[in-house]
C-alpha positions in Angstrom: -4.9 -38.1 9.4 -3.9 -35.3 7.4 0.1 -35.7 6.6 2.2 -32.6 6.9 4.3 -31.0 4.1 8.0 -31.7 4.2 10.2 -28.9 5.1 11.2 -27.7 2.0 15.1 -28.2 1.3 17.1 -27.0 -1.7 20.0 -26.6 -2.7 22.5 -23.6 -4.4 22.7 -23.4 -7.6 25.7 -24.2 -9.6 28.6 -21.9 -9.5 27.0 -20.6 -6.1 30.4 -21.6 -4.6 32.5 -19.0 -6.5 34.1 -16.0 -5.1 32.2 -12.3 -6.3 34.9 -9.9 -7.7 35.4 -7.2 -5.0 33.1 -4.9 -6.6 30.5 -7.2 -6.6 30.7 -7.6 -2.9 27.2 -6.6 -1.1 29.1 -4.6 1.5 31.1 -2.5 -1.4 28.0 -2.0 -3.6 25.9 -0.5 -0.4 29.2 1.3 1.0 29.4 2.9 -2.3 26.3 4.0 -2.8 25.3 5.2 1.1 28.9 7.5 0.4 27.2 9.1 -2.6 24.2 9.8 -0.9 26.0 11.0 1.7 28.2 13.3 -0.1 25.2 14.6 -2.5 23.3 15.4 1.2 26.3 17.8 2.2 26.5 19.4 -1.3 23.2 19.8 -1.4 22.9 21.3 2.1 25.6 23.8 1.4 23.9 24.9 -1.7 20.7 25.7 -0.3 22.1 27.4 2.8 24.1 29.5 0.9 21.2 30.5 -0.9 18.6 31.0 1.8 21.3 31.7 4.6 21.0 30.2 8.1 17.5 31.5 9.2 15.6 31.2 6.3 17.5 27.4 5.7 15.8 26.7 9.5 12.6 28.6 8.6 11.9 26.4 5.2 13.2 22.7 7.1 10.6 23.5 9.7 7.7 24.2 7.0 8.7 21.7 4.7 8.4 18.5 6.7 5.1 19.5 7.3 3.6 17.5 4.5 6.8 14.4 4.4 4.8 12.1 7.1 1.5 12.2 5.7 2.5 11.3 2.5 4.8 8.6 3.4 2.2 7.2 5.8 -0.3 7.6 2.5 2.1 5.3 0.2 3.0 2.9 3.0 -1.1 2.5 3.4 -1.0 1.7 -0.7 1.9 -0.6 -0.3 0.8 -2.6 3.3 -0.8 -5.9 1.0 3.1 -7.0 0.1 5.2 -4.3 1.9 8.4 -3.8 0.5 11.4 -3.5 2.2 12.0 -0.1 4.5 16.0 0.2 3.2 13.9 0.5 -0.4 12.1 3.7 1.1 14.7 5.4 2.5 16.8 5.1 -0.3 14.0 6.3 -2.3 13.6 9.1 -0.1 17.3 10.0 0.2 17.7 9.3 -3.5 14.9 12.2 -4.4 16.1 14.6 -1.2 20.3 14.4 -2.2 21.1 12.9 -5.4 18.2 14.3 -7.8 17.7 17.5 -6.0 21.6 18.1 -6.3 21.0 16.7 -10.3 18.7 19.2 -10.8 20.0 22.6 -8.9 23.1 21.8 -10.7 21.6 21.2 -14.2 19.1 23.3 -14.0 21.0 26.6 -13.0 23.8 25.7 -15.9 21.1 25.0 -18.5 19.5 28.4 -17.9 22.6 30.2 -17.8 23.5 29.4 -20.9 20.4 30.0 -22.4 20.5 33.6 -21.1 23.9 33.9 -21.8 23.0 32.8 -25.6 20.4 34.5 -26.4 20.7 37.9 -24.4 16.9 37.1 -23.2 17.3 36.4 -19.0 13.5 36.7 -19.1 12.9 33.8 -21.6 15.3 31.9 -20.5 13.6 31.4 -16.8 10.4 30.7 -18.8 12.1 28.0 -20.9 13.8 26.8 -17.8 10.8 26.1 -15.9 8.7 24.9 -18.9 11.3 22.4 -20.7 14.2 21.9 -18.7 13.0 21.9 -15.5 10.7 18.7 -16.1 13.1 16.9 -18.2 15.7 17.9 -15.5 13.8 16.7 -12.4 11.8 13.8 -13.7 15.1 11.9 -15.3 16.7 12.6 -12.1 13.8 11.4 -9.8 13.5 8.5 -12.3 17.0 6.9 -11.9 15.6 6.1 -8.3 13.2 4.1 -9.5 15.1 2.3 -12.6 17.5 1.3 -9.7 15.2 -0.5 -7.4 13.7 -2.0 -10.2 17.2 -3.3 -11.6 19.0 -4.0 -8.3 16.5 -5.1 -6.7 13.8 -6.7 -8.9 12.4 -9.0 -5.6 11.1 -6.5 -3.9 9.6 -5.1 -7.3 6.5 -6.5 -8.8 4.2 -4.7 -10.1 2.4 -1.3 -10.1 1.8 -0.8 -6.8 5.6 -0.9 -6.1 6.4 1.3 -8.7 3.6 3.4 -7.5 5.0 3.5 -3.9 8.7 3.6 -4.9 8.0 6.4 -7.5 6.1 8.8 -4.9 8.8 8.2 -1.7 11.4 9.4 -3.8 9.5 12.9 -5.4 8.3 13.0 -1.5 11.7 13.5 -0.8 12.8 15.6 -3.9 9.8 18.1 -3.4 11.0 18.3 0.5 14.6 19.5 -0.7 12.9 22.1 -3.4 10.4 23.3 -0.8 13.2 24.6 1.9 14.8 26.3 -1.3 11.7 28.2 -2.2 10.5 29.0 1.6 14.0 29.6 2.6 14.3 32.5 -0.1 10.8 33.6 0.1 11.8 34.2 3.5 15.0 35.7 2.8 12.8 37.9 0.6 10.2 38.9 3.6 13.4 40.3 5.7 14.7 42.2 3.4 11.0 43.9 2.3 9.6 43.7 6.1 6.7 41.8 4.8 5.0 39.6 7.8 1.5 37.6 8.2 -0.7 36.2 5.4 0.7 39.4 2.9 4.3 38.0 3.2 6.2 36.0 0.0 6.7 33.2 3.0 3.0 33.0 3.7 1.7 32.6 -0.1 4.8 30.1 -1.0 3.6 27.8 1.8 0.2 28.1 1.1 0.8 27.1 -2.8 3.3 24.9 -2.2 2.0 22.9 1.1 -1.6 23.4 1.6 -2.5 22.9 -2.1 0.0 21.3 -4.0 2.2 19.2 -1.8 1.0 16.3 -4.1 2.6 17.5 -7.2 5.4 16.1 -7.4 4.9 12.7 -6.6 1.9 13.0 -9.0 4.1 13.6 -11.8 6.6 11.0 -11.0 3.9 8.5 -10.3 3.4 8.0 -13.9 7.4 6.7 -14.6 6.8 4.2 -11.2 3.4 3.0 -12.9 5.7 2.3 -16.1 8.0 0.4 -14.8 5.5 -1.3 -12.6 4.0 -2.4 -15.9 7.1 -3.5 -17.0 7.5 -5.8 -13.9 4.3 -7.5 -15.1 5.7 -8.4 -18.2 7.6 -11.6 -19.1 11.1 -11.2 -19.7 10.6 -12.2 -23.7 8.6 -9.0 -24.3 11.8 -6.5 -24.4 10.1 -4.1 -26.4 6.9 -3.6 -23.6 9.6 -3.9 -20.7 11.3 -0.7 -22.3 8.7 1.3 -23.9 6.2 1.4 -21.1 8.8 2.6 -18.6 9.7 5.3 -21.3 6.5 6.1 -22.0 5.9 6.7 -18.5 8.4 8.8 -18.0 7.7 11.0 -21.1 4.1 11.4 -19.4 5.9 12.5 -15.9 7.9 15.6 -17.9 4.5 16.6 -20.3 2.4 16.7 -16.9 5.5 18.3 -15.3 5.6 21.2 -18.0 2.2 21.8 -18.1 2.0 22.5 -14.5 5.1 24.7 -14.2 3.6 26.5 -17.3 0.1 27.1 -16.2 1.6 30.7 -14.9 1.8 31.6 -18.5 -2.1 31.0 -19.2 -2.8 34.4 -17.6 -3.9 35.6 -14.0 -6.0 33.0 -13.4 -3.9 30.5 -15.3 -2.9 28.6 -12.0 -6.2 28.2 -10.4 -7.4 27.2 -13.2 -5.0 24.4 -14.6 -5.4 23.2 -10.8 -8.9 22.7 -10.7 -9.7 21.5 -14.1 -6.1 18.6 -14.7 -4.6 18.8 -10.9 -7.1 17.4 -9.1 -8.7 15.2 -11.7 -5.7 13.6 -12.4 -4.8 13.1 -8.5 -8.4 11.7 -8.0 -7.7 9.7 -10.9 -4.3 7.9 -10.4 -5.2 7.6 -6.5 -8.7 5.5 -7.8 -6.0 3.5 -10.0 -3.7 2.8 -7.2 -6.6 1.8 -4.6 -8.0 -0.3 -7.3 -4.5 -2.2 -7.8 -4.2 -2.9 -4.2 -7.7 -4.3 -4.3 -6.8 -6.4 -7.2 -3.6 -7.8 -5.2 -5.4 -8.8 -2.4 -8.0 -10.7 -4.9 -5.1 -12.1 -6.0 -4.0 -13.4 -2.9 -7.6 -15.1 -2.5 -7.7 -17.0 -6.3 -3.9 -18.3 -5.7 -3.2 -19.5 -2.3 -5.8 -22.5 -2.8 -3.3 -24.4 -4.5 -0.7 -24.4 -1.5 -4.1 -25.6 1.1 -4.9 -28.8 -1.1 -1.4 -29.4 -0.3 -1.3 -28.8 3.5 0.8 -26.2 3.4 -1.8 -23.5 4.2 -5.0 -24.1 6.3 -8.1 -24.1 4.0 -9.2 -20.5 5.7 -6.0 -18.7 5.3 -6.7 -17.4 1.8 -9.6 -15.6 3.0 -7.8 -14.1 6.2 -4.8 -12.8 4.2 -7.2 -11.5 1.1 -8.5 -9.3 3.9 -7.1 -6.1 5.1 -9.4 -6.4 8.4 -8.5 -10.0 8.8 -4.8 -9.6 8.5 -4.8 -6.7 11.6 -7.7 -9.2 13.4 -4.5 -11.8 13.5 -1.4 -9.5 14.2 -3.5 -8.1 17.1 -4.7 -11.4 18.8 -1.5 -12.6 18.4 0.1 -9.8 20.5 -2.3 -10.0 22.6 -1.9 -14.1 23.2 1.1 -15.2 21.9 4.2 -12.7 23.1 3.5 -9.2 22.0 5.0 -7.5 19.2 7.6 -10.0 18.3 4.5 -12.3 17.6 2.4 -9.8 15.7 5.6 -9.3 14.0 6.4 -12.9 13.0 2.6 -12.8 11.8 3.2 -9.8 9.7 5.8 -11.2 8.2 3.9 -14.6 7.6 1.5 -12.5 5.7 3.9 -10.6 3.4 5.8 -14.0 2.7 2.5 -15.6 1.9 1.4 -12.6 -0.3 4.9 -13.0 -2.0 4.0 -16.5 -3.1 0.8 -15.6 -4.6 2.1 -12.9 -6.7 5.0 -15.2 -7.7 2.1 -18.2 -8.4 0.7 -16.0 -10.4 3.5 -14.5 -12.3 4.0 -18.7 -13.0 0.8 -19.6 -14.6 1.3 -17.2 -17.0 4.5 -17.4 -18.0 5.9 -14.4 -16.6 8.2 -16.1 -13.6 12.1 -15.5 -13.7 14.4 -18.8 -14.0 14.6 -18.9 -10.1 11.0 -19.5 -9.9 10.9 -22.7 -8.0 14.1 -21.7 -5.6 12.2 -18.8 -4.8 9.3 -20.1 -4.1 11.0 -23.2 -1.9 12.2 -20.0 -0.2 8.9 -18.4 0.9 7.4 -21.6 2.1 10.6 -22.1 4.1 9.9 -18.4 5.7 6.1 -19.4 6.5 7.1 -22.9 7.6 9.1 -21.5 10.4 6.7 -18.7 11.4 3.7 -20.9 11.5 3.6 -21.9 15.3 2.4 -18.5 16.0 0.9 -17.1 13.1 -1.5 -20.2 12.2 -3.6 -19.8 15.5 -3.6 -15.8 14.9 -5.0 -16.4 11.4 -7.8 -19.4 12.6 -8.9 -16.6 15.0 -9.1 -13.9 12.9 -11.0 -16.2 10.3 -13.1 -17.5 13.1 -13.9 -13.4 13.9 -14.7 -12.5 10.6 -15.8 -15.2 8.3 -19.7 -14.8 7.1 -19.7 -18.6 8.1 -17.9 -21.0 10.2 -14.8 -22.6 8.9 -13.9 -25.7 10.4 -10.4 -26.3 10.9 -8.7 -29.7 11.6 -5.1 -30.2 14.4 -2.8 -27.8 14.4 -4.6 -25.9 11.6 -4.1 -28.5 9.1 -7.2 -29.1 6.3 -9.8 -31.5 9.0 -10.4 -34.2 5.6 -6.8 -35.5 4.3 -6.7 -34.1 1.3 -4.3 -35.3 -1.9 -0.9 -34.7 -2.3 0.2 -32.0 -4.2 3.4 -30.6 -5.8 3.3 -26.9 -4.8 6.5 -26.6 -6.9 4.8 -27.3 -10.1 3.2 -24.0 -11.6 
């Protein structure tokens, strides 16, 4: 008879009983910060109406949330092997669409102002706008979204893919806030000229802007969230790596950034060309990179979760069903099909995320790169697929009955069928 794991119990920490200062309060950090978004959403909404007026501010929100869905749905796709948190999104979103875009309208118009106003050259001074401070501009801005996920909340942040998917949500929203401001005015600029159909300023904006480059963006800022995700990686003694690489990653974001808004200046053709020839190789690129990550998690999720089946705490085909993509869905939709609809396929998507948790944390243990509250957190996750188990254990014997290349042979209540030896799944 194989014996069942213990429930795992813990207990808080020391000092766990002392009262936060009042700006340490949960409720006062998020009040604060949904207020700034909030206030840098009506600033920035003001600003860009006043500058396309009322129709073209209408005309350029209705073209640029043409491209928003489709590349949220992409990164939630990238991010769907440990899903993070959907508050992390939408800040990231609001973050890029309120608080950068306001950054970098505001800094951006002052910066070549004064240039122009310095050196009597209005002409040069847009160039050296676009070219230098533009992507310094933009890319710090965008970049503060990600720095504060990874600080505040470091959980939910583990390694490249979440820097990956953090890093494009919020220059998803940053390039939907720029994109009203450039239809908008190309707009206001067809009224005025009585330009209409495929000839009008409107027509070749949306075409450069959505058709072919609505990637751009979140390719550039990409490179800081695959920075930081490196930095994730690393142990907390490497200070150096967990500084440099984030750094690095950002300097790479404003090169990429320049070079794109300079590729006008290589002459007619300059565009096209800088398109085809680094564009699209380098979005080919970074998108093999970020597939290739998410394949490498869910390997990960195979090689670790062993140790928590010798143990009972998993059954011995679970690894395999949650180290599949097609196995996972296999289980979320038997179990709303057979065990209470979506609140069961829910309760087994979340056993899967939990589960996926702990093997990244296991992993992050053996070599040396777990945080001090290793072993609370992990007591935590097993706690979470403890109390899902019920419905998510039969899902997952189903789905490993439906897909395994051979049977797997499964003993009561999903429990190894040979009792197997006890083992400390709090020892890394």
């Amino acid at each position: 008879m194989a014996i069942s794991p213990p429930y795992p119990t813990y207990s808080p920490g020391p000092g766990s009983g002392a009262h936060p200062h009042w700006w340490q309060r949960r409720w006062v950090r998020y009040g604060a910060l949904i207020t700034l978004l909030a206030l840098s959403g009506l600033v920035i909404l003001a600003l860009v109406r006043r500058q396309t007026g009322t129709e073209g501010f209408l005309v350029g929100l209705g073209l640029a949330v043409l491209p928003v869905p489709w590349l949220i749905a992409a990164f939630r796709w990238l991010d769907r092997v440990e899903p993070g948190p959907w508050r992390n999104l939408v800040f990231a979103f609001a973050w890029g669409a309120c608080a950068a875009a306001l950054i970098a309208i505001v800094a951006n118009s002052f910066a070549t102002k004064w240039i122009a106003t310095s050196t009597a050259d209005p002409a040069g001074a847009d160039t050296l706008g676009a070219t230098v401070i533009a992507p310094i501009v933009e890319e710090s801005a965008k970049a503060a979204s990600v720095l504060l996920v990874f600080l505040f909340r470091r959980r939910d942040f583990t390694g490249i893919v979440d820097g990956v998917v953090i890093a494009g949500v919020t220059a998803t929203g940053f390039a939907f806030t720029e994109n009203i401001l450039y239809l908008g005015t190309a707009f206001g600029t067809d009224q005025l000229t009585g330009d209409r159909g495929i000839a009008s300023v409107t027509a070749a904006t949306f075409f450069v802007r959505i058709v072919m480059s609505p990637f751009a963006h979140p390719l550039f800022t990409v490179l800081t969230g695959i920075g930081f995700g490196i930095a994730a990686l690393s142990s907390e003694r490497q200070h150096a790596r967990r500084v440099l690489v984030p750094l690095g990653g950002l300097l790479l974001a404003m090169s990429m950034h320049a070079f794109w808004n300079g590729s006008s200046a290589f002459g007619e053709f300059g565009f096209f060309a800088v398109y085809g020839a680094f564009m699209l190789p380098a979005f080919g690129l970074l998108t093999w990179l970020a597939i290739w990550t998410r394949q490498r998690e869910l390997r990960t999720v195979r090689e670790e979760l062993p140790a928590y089946v010798y143990a009972g705490w998993l059954g011995p085909a679970e690894p395999f069903v949650l180290g599949s993509m097609r196995a996972r869905r296999m289980a979320r939709d038997h179990a709303r099909q057979h065990f209470g609809g979506r609140p069961a396929a829910r309760a087994v998507a979340q056993y899967e995320a939990y589960a996926t948790s702990l093997a990244f944390l296991r992993q992050r243990g053996r070599r040396g790169r777990a945080g001090a509250d290793f072993v609370v957190r992990e007591q935590e996750l097993l706690a979470e697929l403890w109390r899902r188990r019920g419905v998510a254990r039969p899902a997952l014997e189903y789905a490993a009955r439906a897909s395994a290349p051979a049977p797997v042979f499964w003993g009561a209540y999903g429990h190894p069928a040979m009792p197997q030896p006890l083992y400390n799944p709090y020892r890394s």
